[in-house]
Backbone bond lengths (Angstrom), bond angles and torsions (degrees), N, CA, C in turn:
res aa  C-N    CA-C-N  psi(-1)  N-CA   C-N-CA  omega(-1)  CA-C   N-CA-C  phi
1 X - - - 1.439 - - 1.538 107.86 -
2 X 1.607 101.99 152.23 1.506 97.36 178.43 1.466 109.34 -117.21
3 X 1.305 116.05 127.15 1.253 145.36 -163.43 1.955 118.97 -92.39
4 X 1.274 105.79 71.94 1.990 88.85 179.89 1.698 88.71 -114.63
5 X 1.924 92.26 142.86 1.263 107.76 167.24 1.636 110.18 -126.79
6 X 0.993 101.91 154.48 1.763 106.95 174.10 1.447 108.09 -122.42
7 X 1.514 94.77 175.18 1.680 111.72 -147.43 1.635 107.53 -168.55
8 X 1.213 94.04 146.38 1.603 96.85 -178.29 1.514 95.48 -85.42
9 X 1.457 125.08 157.10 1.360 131.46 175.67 1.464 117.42 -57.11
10 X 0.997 134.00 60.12 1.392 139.94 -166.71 1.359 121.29 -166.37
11 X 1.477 120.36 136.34 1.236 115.33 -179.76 1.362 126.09 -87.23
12 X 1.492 120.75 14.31 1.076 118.88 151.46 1.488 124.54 -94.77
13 X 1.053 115.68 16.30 1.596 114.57 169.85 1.996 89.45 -133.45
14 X 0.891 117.90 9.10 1.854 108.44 165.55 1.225 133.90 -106.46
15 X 1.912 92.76 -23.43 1.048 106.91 -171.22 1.928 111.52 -83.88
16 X 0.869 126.94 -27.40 1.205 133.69 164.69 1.250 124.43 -52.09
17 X 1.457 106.79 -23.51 1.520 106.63 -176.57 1.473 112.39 -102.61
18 X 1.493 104.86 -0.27 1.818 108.99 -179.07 1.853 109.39 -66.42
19 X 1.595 108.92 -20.37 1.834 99.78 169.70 1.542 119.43 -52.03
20 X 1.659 77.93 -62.32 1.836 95.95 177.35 1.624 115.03 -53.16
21 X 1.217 104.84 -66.89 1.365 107.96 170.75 1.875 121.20 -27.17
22 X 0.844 110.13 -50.58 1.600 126.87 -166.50 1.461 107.97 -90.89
23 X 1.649 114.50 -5.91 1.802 125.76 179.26 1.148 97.47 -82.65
24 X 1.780 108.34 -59.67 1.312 125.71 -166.80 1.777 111.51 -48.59
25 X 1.096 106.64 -47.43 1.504 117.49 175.38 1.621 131.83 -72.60
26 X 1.505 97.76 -39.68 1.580 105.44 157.01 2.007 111.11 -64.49
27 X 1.285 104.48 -21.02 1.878 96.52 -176.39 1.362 80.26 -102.75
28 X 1.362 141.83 38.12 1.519 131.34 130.61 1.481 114.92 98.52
29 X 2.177 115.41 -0.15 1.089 113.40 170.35 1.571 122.54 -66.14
30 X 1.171 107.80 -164.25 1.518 102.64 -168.45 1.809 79.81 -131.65
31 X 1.448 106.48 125.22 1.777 114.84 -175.87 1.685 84.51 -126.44
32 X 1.376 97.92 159.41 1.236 136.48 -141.38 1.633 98.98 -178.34
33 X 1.862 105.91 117.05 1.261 106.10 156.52 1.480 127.85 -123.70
34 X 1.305 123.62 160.05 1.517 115.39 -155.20 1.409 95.83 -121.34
35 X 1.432 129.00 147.11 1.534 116.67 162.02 1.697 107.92 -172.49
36 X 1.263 113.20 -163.69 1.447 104.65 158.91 1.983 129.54 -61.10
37 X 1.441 91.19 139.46 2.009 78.07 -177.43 1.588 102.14 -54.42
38 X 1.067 121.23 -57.58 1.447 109.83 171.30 1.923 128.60 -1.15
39 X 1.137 93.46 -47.74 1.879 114.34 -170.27 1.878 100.99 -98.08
40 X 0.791 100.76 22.63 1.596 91.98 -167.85 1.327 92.82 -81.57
41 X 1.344 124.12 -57.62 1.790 116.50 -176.85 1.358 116.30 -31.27
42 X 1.398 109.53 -66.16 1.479 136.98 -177.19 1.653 105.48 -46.35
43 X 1.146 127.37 -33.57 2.025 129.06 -164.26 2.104 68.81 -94.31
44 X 1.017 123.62 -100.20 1.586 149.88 -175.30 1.871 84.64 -6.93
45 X 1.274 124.55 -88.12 1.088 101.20 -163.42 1.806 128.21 -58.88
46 X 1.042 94.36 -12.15 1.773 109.86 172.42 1.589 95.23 -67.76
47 X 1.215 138.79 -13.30 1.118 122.20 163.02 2.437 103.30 112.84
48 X 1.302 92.75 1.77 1.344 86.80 -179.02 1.164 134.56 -120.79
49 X 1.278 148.63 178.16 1.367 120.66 -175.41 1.035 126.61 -99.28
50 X 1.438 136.97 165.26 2.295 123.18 -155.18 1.409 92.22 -136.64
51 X 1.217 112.49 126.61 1.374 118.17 137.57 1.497 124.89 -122.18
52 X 1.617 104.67 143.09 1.637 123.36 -157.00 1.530 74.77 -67.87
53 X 1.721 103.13 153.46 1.673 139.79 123.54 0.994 127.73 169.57
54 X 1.775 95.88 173.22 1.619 106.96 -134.05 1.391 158.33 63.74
55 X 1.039 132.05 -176.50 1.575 102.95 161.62 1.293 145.93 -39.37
56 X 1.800 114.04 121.10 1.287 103.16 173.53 1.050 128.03 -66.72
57 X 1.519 126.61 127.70 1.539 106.53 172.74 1.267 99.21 -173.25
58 X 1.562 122.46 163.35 1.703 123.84 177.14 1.427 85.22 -117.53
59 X 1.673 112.12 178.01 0.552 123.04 168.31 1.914 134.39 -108.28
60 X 1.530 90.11 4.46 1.677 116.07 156.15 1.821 108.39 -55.78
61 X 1.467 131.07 -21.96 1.076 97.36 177.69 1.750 81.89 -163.09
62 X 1.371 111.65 104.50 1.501 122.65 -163.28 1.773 89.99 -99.08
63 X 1.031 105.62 -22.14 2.019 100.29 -175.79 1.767 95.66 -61.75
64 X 1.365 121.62 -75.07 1.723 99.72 171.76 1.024 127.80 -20.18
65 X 1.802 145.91 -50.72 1.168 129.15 -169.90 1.399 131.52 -114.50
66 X 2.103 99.78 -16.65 1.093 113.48 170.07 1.966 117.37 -110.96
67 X 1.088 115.23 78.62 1.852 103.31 -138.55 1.476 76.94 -81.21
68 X 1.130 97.92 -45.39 2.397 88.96 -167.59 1.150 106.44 -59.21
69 X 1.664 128.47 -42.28 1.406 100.68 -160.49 1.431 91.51 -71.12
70 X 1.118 138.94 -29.80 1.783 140.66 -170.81 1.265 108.85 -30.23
71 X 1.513 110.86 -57.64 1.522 152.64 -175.13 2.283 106.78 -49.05
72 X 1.391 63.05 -54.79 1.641 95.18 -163.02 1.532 106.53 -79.28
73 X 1.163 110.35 -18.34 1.846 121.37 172.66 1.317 93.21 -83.38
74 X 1.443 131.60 -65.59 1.586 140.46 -149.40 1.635 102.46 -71.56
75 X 1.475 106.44 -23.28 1.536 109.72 -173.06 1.993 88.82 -81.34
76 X 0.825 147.89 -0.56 1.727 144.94 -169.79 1.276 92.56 51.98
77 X 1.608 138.03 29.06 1.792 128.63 158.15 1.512 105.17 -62.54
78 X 1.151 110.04 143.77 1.523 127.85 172.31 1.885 114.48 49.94
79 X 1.068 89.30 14.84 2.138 90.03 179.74 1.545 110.28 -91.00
80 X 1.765 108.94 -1.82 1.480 102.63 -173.27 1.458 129.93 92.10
81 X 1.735 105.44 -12.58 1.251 109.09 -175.57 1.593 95.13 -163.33
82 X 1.631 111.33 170.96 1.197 129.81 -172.49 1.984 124.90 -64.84
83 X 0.666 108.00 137.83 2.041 96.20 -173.61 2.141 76.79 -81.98
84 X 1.358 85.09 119.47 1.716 94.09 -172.63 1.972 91.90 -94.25
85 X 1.244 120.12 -28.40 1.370 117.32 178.30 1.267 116.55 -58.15
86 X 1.647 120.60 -47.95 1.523 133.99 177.70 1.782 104.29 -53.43
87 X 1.029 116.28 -52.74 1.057 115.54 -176.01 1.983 112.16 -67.61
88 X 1.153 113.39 -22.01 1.548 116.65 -165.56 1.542 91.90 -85.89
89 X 1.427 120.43 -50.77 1.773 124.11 164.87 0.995 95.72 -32.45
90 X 1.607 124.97 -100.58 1.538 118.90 -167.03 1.313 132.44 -37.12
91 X 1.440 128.48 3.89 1.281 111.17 179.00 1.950 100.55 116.74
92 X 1.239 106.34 -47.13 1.376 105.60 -153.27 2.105 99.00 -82.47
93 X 1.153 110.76 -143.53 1.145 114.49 -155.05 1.696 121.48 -169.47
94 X 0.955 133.03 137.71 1.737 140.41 -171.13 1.518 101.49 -55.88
């Protein structure tokens, strides 16, 4: 069987899957991981094989590829709660 999994560029969502990953292949499947080219070293030296897609990007510096949500995180839009820092800059307070 042929085996591709994907993953956000990060080793906390890749690294979890290197058990499975490495079962699947010891019981003789053929694994294959998919992600940003960015991460290709990181899947490759784990021992498996990478194919790029989608956006390039790590997640060491998300303002290059994601600039609004950057914007849009720092503003406290959609997080459920107030950006309590913006307010402590200006003067004001939580």
């Amino acid at each position: 069987m042929r085996v591709l999994l994907t993953t956000q560029p990060g080793r906390g969502h890749f690294d979890p899957m290197v058990p499975c990953a490495a079962a699947l292949r010891t019981a003789g499947h053929e694994v294959r991981v998919a992600s940003s080219a960015a991460f290709a070293r990181t899947v490759e030296t784990a021992g498996f094989d990478f194919t790029a897609i989608g956006e390039n990007f790590s997640w060491e510096n998300p303002e290059t590829t994601f600039p609004e949500f950057v914007d849009f995180a720092r503003r406290g839009q959609g997080l459920g709660q107030r950006n309590h820092l913006d307010e402590m800059e200006s003067g004001g307070g939580p």
